[in-house]
C-alpha positions, 0 to 999 in steps of 0.5 A: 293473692298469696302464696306459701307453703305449710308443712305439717310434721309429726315426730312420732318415735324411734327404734332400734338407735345404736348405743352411744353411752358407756351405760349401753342406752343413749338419750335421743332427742331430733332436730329438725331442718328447713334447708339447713335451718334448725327450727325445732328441737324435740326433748330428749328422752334419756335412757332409751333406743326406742325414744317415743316423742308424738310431737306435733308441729306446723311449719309455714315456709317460702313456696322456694325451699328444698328440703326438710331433715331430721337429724337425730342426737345423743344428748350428752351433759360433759361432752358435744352431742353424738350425731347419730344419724339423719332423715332428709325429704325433698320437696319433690317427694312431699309434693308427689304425696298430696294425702302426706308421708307415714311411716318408717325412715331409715337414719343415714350416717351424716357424710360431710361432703353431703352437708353444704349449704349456702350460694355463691355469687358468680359471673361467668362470660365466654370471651372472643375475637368476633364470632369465634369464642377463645377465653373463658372469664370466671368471676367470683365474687362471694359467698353466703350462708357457708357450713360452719366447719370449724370450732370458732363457729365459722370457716375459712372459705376459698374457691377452686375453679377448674377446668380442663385440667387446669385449677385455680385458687382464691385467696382464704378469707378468714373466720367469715361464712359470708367471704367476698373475694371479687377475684377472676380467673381465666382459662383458654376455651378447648373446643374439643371439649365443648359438648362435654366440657364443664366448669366447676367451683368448688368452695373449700375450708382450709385448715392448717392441720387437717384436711381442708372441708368441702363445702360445695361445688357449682358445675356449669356445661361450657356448650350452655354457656357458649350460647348465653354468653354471660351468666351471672347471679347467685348459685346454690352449692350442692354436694359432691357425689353421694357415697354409699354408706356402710352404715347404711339400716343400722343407724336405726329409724325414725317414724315421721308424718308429714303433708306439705300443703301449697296455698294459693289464697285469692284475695278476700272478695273471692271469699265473701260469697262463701263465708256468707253462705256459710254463715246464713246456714248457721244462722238461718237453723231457726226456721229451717229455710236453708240447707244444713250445710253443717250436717252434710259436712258432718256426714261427708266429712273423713275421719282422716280429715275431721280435725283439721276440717273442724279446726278451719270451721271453728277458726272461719266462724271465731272470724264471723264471730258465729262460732256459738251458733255455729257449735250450736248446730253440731250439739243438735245434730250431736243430740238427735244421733243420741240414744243413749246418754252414757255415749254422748260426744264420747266419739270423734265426731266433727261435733267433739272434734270441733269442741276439742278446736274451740277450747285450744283456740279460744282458752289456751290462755285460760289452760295456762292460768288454770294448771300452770302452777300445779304443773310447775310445782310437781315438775319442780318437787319430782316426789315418788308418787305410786298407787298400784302395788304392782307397780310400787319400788320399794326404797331406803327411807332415814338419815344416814346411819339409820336407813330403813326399808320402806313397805309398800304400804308406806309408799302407797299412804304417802302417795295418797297424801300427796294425790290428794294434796295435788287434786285439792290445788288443781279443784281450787283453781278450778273453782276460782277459774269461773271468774276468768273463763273467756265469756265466749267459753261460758256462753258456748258450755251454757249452750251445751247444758241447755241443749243436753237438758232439753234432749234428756229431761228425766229426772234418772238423767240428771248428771248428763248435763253436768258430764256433757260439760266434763266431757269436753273441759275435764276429759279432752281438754285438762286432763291431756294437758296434765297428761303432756304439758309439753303438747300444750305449751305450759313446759318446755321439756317432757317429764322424767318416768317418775314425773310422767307417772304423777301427773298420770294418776293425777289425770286419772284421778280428773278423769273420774270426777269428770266420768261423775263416777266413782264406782266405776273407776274403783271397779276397773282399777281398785287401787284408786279407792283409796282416793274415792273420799277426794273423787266424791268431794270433788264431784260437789266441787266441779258441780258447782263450778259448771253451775256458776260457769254456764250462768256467767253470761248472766253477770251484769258486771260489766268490768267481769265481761270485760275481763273475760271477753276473748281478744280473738286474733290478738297476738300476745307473747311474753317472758324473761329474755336476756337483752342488749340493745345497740343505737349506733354504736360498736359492740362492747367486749363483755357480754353485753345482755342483761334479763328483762321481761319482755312482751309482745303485743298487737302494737308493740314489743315492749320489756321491763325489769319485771313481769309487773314493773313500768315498761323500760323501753318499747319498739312500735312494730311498724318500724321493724324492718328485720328479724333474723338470727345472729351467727353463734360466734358472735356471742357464743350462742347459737340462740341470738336474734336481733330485732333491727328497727329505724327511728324516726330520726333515721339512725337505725337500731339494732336489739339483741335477744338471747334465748334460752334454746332453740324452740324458744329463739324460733318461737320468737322469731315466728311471733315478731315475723308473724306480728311484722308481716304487713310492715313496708319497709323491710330490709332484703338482707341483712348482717347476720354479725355484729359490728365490732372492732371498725368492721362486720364480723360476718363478712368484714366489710368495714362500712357500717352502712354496708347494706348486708351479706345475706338475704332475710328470711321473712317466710318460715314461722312456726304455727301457735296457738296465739296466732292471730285468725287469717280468714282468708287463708280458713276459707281458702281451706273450707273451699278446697275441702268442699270441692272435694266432697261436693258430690257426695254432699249432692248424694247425701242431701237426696238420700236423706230427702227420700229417707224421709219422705220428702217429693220435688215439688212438697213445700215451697220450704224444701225448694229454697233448700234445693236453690240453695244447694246449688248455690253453694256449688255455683260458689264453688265453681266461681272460686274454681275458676278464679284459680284456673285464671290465677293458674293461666296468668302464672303459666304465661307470665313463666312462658313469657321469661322463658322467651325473654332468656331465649332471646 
């Protein structure tokens, strides 16, 4: 049985920012949080207050975390970024809104005394003669995971410790965020106050100049404390107490969506019952002796929850390797609801949002492949590109002393030239793509051709085939990658205005060849005509690249097939990273990283010196035994991870990654995490430091072997469209969603039955689909009850600690 959380977060925009910037705009990016844990950063969209982001994320966290935020930046090339202002959500708020969050937040100003984070680790007794209690013994002993307050990237922490109006204090630990003082303190008990009494340790950063910085304060009630007589453990700090604030709706805000998912998934023998039900109605649509699951999914299914209920599908029958027959189903059932072909899977219906999963799960690497050359030389050229004459900037053109105004006319030809030059690039590689397409990709879109071919023969249909292709591969899947790269992985940052508006016409002009209708598209926007010699040629082109797409499963190259075969749940990552790896030895003084191309794969994290020269060095993933991040004053970068692994000697072996930003350090770091998720030998903490100059430079322990000054974090990765398949987890999803719409599925199936004509006792077929049915309620209700017990067995094993601290 596994537990986790997953947090949905979509960064949708921003209004009303105030003005950071001497040219009255500002350039706002966000960085969002998991208890004061940067895991994603947005890109900056410049010269705006209303910044429109629409970035989407999953986030799977420990069931144990607090508190998600979103802190709003300036983003400033000379100088630190602004803070503009902050959204924070509790846990408790997400949990109380199971359908999820949406809409406006108000920014609030970002009070210092209210960013703490990190524990302390404390022993706290109350001391006596007999039964009468007399001292109270504080002992601190130390701190993790302290709020940077100072320049050097650390602080200089120590503990005030009061009670009764009398304080104390710790000596200053130095340029540490992870302090060890194992000092004690005593005070003499006041039984006057010990209703009311309270302890409080606070933890400080002291500053020779300026005002020493709160970093946090445990309270604890003296009269608990008198009857547990001893306390001790590790305590979350918490803020001081929260001041008004002035700025209080004039910071702007922020419009968020989120849904916060708690998992409890059983293990796999509980699944099989449904996953073979589910796969007997997929496979048994031949000769019609079973329910059609599928379509009274479809037909109950929400529109608020049909993509994610197709994502889950898709992904359960990819596991099954079912997920041909499996969309086959929704084409007929697309294909019967059809009258009119103009229509054809142009609506949001399970079947187009299934197609739409099918293609990012199955052929993101194949999108790669196909667009990111054309995507990265348009990025990289930045060329004024306009067709609308509404729309054309008119501008200087010519070397210095012989400037000229350029017509409109110039502008729109060179635009032309350049579309043309853009759409030819992007309809060669397609062209070419038909030797690389996955096999499963072609087999499915061979499917979809025949399916369509059978539902409208006539000869005044022939393109239908052909668009019921373009539909999904042009108009939902290329075309809204051109259109966001960023959304599909293949850039790292958003395009500028004048890159956003190329790739736009690009898109559109993919959009008419995929329509297969040029007329059509001059009508609505006649100044695309002059595109239409390009528009027609690459009708010709595509038709023949879906002919020879759909007939790939014909090849009886073997070496082919192999080369397209889709590796599901295969995890692959890679790319230029700079690297320093350490056996056994101190850090040296000068930046230690050199640039290697590194790969991950199901076995191993390899890298070498280019993308296609032998391998330098490789680490075999079951003997990773940590993945964490590496404090920024240590190399001077806020983007380090380390990868820390024992060799079969026994000496352990630390390797520095330096990242290029923050999004890629936690793609990394979600990858190995997720890749490492089933080793053994993991460490529970770890030094977030390095060691160097005879000591560790987070806690300035002197022994090497010393075990660590903070606890892993194993639990928070980002979801990626190369993650390997869990199906488990999918029919954990598949179950919750059938429970939820069993009745109406019962009512559904009826309703249906009568529409047609259909008596009890007509066939001997249509009572194996009654017996059916309820088979598949009898499965529900078997998993219903495995989680009822999980639930019993957790509320009295929490029952049972709770009489143990009792006593």
């Amino acid at each position: 049985m596994a537990k986790r959380s997953t947090l949905f977060i979509r960064i949708v925009e921003g209004k009303n920012l105030p003005i950071k910037d001497i040219t009255g705009s500002s350039d706002p990016y966000c960085i969002v949080k998991i208890d004061n844990e940067a895991i994603i950063r947005t890109a900056t969209i410049w010269k705006t207050l209303s910044p429109f982001w629409g970035e989407e994320y999953t986030v799977h966290l420990p069931p144990y975390f607090r508190t998600v935020s979103f802190y709003v930046l300036d983003e400033d090339s000379l100088s630190r970024d602004d803070v503009i202002g902050k959204v924070s959500i509790s846990k408790e708020l997400l949990a109380a809104k199971p359908q999820g969050v949406d809409g406006w937040m108000n920014l609030t100003e970002i009070d210092p005394d209210e960013e703490v984070q990190g524990e302390i680790h404390l022993q706290i007794s109350v001391l006596g003669d007999g039964d009468i209690p007399q001292k109270l013994c504080c002992q601190v002993l130390e701190a993790r995971d302290l709020a940077k307050k100072d320049r050097n990237g650390a602080s200089d922490p120590f503990v005030r410790v009061r009670y009764n109006g009398k304080t104390y204090e710790s000596a200053v630990v130095k340029k540490s965020c992870y302090p060890r003082w194992n000092e004690s303190f005593e005070f003499e008990l006041d039984e006057t106050l010990s209703d009311t009494g309270l302890l409080s340790v606070e933890v400080w950063d002291w500053d020779l100049v300026s005002r020493n910085d709160f970093l946090g304060k445990v309270l604890f009630n003296i009269n608990k404390l008198q009857s547990a007589q001893q306390e001790e453990g590790w305590f979350r700090l918490g803020p001081d107490k929260s001041k008004h604030s002035e700025y209080e709706g004039t910071l702007g805000s922020l419009r968020l969506q989120l849904r916060l998912r708690d998992e409890v998934v059983l293990p796999s023998s509980h699944y099989k019952p449904l996953t073979e039900l589910l796969s007997q109605s997929v496979g048994s649509q031949l000769n019609g002796n079973w329910p059609d699951f599928i379509m009274l999914i479809d037909e109950t299914t929400t529109a608020e929850s049909r993509q994610e209920v197709a994502n889950n599908l898709v992904k359960l029958f990819l596991g099954q390797g079912l997920v041909k027959e499996f969309l086959d189903v929704l084409f007929k059932l697309e294909l019967e609801k059809t009258t009119e072909p103009n229509t054809l899977f142009r609506s949001n219906s399970l079947a187009s949002k299934s197609m739409e999963s099918f293609l990012k799960v199955a052929g993101m690497q194949y999108l790669h492949r196909l667009l990111g050359a054309i995507i990265n030389r348009i990025f990289e050229e930045k060329k004024y590109v306009e067709l609308d004459p509404s729309k054309v900037e008119l501008k200087e053109a010519g070397c210095a002393g012989l400037h000229r105004q350029q017509t409109e006319s110039d502008i729109i030809q060179q635009s032309t030239i350049l579309l043309q030059s853009y759409l030819s690039e992007l309809l060669t590689s397609i062209r070419q793509s038909a030797s690389y397409c996955p096999l499963l990709i072609c087999q499915v879109f061979h499917q979809l051709y025949l399916r369509v071919q059978e539902r409208f023969p006539d000869p005044e249909y022939r393109k239908v085939k052909f668009i019921a292709v373009t539909s999904f591969l042009c108009l939902r899947f290329i075309s809204p990658a051109i259109m966001s790269p960023k959304l599909f992985h293949l850039r790292e940052k958003h395009a500028d205005a004048r890159t956003s508006r190329t790739l736009l016409l690009l898109a559109k002009a993919v959009q008419t060849i995929g329509n297969m209708d040029t007329l059509a598209c001059c009508s609505k926007e006649p100044w695309m005509v002059c595109l239409q010699p390009a528009i027609q040629q690459g009708i010709t082109q595509l038709k023949d690249f879906i002919n020879k797409l759909v007939n790939c499963h014909d090849s009886e190259d073997l070496e082919l097939q192999t080369r397209m075969s889709l590796q599901c749940g295969t995890m692959e990552k890679e790319g230029f990273l700079f690297l320093h790896r350490t056996k056994d030895k101190c850090m040296p003084m000068t930046s230690p990283f050199k640039k290697y191309y590194v790969t991950l794969s199901k076995d191993t994290l390899s890298y070498s010196r280019t993308q296609h020269s032998k391998k330098s060095s490789s680490i075999s993933l079951p003997k990773i035994r940590a993945v964490e991040k590496v404090e920024e004053k240590c190399f001077g970068s806020a983007n380090v991870m380390q990868i820390i692994s024992s060799e079969d000697s026994g000496l352990q072996e630390t390797l520095y990654l330096d990242c290029k930003s923050v999004n890629e350090l936690n793609h990394w770091l979600s990858a190995l995490r997720k890749a490492c998720s089933h080793n053994t030998n993991t460490m529970s903490c770890y030094h977030p430091g390095t060691y160097k100059a005879d000591r560790w430079s987070c806690c300035h322990q002197k022994e090497k072997s010393d075990p660590g000054c903070d606890k892993t974090r194993h639990g928070v990765t980002l979801q990626e469209w190369y993650d390997p398949l869990d199906p488990d987890l999918e029919a954990q999803l598949i179950y919750q969603h059938l429970r939820s719409v069993q009745h109406a599925m019962r009512d559904k199936y009826y309703k249906l039955r009568e529409q047609q004509g259909v008596k009890e006792a007509d066939s001997v077929r249509e009572m194996k689909k009654v017996d059916g049915l309820s088979k598949l309620f009898s499965v529900l209700q078997d998993l219903h009850d495995a989680h009822a017990a999980v639930e019993e067995e957790e509320r009295s094993k929490n029952k049972n600690v709770f009489l143990e601290l009792q006593t």
